[in-house]
C-alpha positions as CSV (number, residue, x, y, z in Angstrom):
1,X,-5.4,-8.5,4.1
2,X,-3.6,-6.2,6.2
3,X,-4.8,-2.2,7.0
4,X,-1.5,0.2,7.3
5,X,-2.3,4.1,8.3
6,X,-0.5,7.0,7.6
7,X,-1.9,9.6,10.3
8,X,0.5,12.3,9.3
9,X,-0.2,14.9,6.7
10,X,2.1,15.6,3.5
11,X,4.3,12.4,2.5
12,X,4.5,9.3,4.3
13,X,6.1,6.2,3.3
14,X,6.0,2.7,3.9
15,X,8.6,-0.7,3.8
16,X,7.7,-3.8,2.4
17,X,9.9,-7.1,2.8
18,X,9.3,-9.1,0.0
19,X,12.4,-11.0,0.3
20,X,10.7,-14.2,0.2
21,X,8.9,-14.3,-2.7
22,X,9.4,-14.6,-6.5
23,X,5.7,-11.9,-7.5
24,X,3.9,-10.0,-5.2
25,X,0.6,-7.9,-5.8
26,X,-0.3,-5.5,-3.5
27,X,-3.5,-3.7,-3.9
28,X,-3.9,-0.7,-1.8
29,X,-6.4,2.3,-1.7
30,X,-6.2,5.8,-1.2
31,X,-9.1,7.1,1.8
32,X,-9.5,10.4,2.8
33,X,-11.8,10.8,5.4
34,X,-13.2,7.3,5.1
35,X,-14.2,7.6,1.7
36,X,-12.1,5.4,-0.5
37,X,-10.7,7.6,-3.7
38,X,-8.7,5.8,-5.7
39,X,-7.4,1.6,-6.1
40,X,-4.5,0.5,-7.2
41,X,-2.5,-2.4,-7.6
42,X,1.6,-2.7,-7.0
43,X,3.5,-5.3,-8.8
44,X,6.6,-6.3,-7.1
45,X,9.3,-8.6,-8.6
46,X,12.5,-9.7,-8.6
């Protein structure tokens, strides 16, 4: 598992190579503050 942080307000957007895979799943979290407000999952595929 790997933590990525956006420390700027508004927007922010991130890249993920998933070149070498058929399926990924990504689950990520929204935190604000520490406090985890929302869990999602991302389905990526080709």
């Amino acid at each position: 598992m790997r933590t990525i942080s956006l420390n700027q307000k508004g927007a922010g957007q991130i890249i993920i190579n998933a070149l070498n895979y058929q399926q990924v799943i990504i689950p990520y979290s929204l935190s604000i503050d520490g406090k985890i407000i929302d869990s999602k999952q991302m389905v990526l595929t080709r």
